[in-house]
MIZA-141758 format. One line per 3 residues: for each residue z, x, y of N, C-alpha, C, O, CB. Coordinates in pm, 1 decimal. Glycine has a CB too. Layout:
% residues N
Z:X:Y:Z:X:Y:Z:X:Y:Z:X:Y:Z:X:Y  ...
//
This chain:
% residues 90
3139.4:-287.7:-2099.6:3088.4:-337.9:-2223.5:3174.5:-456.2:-2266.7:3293.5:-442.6:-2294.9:3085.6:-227.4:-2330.9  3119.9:-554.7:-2270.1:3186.4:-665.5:-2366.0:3156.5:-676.7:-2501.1:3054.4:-656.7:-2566.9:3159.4:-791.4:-2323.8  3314.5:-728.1:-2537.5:3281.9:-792.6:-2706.1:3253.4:-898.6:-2713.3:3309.5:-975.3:-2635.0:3380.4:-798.6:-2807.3
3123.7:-970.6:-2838.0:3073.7:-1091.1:-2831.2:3208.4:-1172.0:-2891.7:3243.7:-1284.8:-2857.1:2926.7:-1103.6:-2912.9  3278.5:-1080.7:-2996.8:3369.1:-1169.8:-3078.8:3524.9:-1197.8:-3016.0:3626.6:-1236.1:-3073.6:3382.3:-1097.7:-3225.5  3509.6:-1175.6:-2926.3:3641.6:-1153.1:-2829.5:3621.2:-1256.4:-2717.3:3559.3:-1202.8:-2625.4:3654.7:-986.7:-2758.3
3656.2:-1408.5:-2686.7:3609.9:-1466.9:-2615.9:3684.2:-1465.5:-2433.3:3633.8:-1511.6:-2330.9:3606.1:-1580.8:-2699.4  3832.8:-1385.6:-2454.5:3856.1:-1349.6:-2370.3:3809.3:-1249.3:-2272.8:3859.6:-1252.0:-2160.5:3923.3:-1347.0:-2398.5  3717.1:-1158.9:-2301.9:3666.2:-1076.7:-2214.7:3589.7:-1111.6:-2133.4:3517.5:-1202.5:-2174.2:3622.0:-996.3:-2256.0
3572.2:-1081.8:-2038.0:3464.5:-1089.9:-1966.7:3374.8:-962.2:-1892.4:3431.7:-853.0:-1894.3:3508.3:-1172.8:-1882.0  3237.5:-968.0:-1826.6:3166.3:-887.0:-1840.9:3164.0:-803.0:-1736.2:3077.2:-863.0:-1672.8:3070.6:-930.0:-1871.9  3194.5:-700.0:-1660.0:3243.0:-614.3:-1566.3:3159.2:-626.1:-1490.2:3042.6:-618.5:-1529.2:3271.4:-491.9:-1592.7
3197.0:-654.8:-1319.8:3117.9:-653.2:-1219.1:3086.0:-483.8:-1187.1:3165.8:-418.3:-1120.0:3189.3:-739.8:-1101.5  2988.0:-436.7:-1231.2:2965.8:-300.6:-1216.8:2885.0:-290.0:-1074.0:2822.2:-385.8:-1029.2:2884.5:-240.8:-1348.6  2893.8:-160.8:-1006.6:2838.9:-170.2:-891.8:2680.6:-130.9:-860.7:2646.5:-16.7:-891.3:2921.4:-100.9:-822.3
2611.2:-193.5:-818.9:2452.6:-167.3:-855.0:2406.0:-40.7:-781.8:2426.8:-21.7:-662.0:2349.9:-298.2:-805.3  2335.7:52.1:-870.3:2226.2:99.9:-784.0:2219.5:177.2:-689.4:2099.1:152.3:-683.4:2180.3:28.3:-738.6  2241.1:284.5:-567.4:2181.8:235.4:-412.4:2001.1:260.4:-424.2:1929.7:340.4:-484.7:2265.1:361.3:-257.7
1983.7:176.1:-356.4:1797.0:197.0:-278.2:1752.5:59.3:-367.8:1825.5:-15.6:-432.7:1663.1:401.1:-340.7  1647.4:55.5:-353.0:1545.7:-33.4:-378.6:1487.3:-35.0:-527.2:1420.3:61.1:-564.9:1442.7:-3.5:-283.6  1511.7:-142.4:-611.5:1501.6:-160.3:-753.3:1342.1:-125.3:-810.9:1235.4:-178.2:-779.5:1547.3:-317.7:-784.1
1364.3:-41.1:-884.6:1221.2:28.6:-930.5:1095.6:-140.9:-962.5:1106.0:-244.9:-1027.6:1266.1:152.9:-1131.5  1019.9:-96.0:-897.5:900.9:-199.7:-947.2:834.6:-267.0:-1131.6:783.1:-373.3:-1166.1:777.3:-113.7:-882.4  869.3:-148.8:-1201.5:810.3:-199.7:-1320.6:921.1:-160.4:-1423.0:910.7:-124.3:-1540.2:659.2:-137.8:-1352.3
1027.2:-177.9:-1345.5:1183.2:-154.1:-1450.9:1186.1:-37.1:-1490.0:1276.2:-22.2:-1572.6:1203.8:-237.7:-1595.5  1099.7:102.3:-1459.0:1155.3:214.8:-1446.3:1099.8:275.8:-1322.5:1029.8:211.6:-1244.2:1140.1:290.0:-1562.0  1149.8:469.1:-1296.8:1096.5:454.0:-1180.5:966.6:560.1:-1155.6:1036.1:654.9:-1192.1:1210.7:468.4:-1083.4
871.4:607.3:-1132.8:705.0:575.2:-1095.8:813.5:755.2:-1046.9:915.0:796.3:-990.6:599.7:388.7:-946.9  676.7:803.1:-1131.2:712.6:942.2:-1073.8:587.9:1021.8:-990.5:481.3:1037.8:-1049.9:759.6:1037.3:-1204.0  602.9:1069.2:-857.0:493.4:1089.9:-736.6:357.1:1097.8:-778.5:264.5:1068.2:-703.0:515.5:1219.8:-657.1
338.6:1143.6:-917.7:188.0:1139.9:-908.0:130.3:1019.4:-969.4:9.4:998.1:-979.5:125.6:1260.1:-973.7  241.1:928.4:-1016.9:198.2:801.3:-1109.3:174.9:697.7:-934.9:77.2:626.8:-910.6:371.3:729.0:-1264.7  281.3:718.2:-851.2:278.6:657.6:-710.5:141.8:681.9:-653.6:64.9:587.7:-634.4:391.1:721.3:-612.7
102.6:834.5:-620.1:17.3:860.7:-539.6:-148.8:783.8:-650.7:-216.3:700.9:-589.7:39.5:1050.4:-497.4  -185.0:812.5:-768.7:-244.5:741.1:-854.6:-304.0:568.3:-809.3:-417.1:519.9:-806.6:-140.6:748.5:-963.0  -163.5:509.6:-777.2:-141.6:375.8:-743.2:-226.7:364.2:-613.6:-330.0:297.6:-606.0:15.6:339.4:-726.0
-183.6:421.0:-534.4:-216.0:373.9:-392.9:-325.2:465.5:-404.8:-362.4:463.2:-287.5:-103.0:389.9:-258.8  -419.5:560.8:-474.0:-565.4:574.1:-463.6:-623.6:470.8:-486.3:-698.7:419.6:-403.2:-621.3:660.5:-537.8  -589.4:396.0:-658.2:-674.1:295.6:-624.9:-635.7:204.0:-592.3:-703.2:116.6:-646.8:-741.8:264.7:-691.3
-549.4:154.1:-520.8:-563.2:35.7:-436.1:-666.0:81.7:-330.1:-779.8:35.2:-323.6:-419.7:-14.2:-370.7  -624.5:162.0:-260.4:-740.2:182.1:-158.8:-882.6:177.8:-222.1:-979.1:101.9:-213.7:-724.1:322.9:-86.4  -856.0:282.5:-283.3:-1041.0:243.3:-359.1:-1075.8:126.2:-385.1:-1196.9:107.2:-374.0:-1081.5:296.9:-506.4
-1001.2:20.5:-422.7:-1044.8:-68.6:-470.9:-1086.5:-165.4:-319.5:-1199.5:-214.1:-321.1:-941.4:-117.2:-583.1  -1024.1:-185.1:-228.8:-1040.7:-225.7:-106.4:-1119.4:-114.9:-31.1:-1079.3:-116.4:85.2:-910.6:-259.7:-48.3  -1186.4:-47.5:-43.1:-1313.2:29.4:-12.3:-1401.9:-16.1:-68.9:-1509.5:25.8:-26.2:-1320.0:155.4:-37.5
-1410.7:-100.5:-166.3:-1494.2:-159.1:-240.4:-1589.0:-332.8:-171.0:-1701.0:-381.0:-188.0:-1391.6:-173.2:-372.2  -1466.1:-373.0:-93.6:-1492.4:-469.4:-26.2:-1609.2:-463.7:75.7:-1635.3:-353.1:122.9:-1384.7:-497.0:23.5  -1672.0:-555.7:109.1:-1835.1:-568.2:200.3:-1726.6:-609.4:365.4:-1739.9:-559.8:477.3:-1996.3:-767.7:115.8
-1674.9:-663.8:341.0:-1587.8:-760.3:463.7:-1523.9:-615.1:506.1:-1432.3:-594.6:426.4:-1445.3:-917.8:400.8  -1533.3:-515.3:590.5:-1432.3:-433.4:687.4:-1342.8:-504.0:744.6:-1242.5:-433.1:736.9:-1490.5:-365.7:795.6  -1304.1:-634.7:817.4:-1209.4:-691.2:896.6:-1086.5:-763.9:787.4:-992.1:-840.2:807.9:-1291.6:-801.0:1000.2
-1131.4:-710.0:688.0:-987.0:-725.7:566.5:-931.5:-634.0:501.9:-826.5:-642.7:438.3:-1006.0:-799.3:450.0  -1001.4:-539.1:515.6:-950.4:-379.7:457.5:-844.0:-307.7:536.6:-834.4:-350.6:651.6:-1077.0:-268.5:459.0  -779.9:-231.5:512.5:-675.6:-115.3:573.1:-707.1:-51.4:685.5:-822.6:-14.6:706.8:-652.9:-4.3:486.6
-625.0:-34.5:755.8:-684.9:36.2:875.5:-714.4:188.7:781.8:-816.4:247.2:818.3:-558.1:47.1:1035.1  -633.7:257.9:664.1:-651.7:395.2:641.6:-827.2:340.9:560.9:-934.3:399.9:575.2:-495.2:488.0:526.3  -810.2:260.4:509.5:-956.3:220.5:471.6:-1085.9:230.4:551.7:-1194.9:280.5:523.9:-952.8:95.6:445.4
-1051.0:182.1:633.9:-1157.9:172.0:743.6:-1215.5:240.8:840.7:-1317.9:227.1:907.7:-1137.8:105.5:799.5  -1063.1:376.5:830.4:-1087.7:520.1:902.5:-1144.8:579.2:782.7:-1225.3:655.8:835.7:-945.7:610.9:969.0  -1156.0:593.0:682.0:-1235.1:633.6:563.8:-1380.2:626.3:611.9:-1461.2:717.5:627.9:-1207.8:538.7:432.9
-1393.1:484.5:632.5:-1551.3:446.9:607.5:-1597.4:508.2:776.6:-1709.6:549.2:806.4:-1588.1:229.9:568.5  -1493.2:501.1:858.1:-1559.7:596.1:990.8:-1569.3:710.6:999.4:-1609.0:758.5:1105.6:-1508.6:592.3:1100.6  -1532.6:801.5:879.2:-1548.3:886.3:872.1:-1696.0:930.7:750.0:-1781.5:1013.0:782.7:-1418.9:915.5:865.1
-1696.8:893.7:680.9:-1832.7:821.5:592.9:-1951.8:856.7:684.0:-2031.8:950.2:685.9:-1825.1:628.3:571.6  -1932.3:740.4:762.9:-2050.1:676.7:866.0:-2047.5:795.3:932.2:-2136.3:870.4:891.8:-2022.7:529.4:969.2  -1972.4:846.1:1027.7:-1977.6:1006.1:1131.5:-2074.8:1141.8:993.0:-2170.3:1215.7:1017.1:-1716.8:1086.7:1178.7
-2028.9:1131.1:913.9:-2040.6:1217.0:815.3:-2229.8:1201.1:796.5:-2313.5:1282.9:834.7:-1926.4:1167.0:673.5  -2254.8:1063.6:723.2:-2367.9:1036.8:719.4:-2453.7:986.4:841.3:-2558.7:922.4:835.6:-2365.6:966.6:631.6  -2380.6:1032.7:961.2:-2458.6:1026.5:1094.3:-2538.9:902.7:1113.2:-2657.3:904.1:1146.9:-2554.8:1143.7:1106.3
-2472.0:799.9:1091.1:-2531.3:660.9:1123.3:-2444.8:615.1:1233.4:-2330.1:573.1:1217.6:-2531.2:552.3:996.2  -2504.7:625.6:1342.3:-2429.4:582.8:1490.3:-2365.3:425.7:1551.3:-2273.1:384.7:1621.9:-2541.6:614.9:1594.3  -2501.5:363.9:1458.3:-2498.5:216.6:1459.7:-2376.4:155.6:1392.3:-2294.8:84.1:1450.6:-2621.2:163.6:1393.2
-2370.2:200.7:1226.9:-2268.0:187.3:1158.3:-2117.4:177.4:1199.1:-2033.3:88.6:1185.0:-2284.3:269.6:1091.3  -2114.2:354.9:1278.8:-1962.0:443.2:1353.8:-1904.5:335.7:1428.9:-1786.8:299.7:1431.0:-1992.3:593.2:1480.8  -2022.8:279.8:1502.8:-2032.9:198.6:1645.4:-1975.2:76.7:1600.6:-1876.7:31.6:1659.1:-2192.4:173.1:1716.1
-2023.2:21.4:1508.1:-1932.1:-122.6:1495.0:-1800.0:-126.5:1404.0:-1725.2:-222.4:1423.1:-2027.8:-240.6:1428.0  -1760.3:-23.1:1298.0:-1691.3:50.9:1218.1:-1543.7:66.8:1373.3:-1435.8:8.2:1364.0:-1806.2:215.5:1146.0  -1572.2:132.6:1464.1:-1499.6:162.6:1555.8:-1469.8:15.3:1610.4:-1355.0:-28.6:1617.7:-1562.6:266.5:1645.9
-1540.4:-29.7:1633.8:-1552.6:-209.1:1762.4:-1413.6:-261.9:1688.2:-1312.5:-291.3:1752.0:-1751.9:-381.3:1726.6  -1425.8:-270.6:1522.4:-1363.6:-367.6:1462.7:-1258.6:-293.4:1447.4:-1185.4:-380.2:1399.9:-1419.4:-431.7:1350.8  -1155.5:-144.2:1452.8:-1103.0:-85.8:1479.5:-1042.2:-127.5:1601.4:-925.8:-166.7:1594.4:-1153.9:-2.3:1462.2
-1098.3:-126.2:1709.2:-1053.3:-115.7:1857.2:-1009.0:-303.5:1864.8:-937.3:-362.9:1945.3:-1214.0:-44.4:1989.1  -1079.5:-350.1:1756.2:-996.4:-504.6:1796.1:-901.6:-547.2:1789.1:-847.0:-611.1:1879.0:-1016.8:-594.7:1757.8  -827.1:-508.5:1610.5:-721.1:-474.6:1605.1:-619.3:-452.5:1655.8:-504.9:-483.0:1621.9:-726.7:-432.8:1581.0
-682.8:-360.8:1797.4:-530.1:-312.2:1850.2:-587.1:-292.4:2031.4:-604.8:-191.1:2098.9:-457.7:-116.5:1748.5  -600.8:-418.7:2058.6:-614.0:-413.4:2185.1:-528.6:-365.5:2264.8:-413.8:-335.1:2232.5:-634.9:-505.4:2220.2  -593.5:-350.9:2414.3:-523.9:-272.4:2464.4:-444.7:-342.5:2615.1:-524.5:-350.2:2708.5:-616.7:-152.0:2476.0
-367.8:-369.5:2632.5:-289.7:-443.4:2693.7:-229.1:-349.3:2828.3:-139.8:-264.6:2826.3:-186.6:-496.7:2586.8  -320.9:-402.4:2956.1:-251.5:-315.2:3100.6:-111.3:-429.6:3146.2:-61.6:-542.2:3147.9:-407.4:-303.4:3275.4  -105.4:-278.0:3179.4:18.5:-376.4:3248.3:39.2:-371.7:3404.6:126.6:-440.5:3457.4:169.1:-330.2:3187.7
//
C-alpha cells in the first residue's frame, strides 16, 4: 500500500497471480463457463456455411442428419469433415 501524501514511497512490486488472468476481471464459475461455450456453439450452429463452423459443431449437425435419416445431408456433412483432415500415406 502506498501513501499519496508521502512522496517518498513507492509502490510494491507484488508478485502476480499464478495461471491465466480471469477474462472479465473476475473469475467465471463452471456453470457460468459451461453457459458460455453453449452458446457460442449454438450460435455457430446457427450458421448456413458448415465449412466455418466447429468441428464439435458440425459433429452435432452429423448427428442431426443420422438422427433425421437424411443420407444425402450425413454424406456431404461427413465429405466436409473428412476434408479437414486429410489423410496423408506415407
Amino acid at each position: 500500500m502506498r501513501d499519496d501524501k508521502d512522496p517518498g514511497t513507492f509502490e510494491l512490486a507484488l508478485p502476480r497471480k499464478r495461471g491465466r488472468p480471469p477474462k472479465f476481471g473476475y473469475a467465471m464459475s463452471d456453470a457460468q463457463r459451461a453457459a458460455r461455450y453453449r452458446a457460442r456453439r449454438a450460435g455457430q450452429a446457427n450458421h448456413s456455411d458448415v465449412r466455418k463452423c466447429s468441428d464439435m459443431v458440425l459433429l452435432d449437425k452429423i448427428r442431426g442428419a443420422i438422427r433425421g435419416k437424411d443420407p444425402e445431408l450425413t454424406g456431404f456433412l461427413v465429405h466436409v469433415l473428412w476434408q479437414r483432415y486429410p489423410l496423408q500415406l506415407k
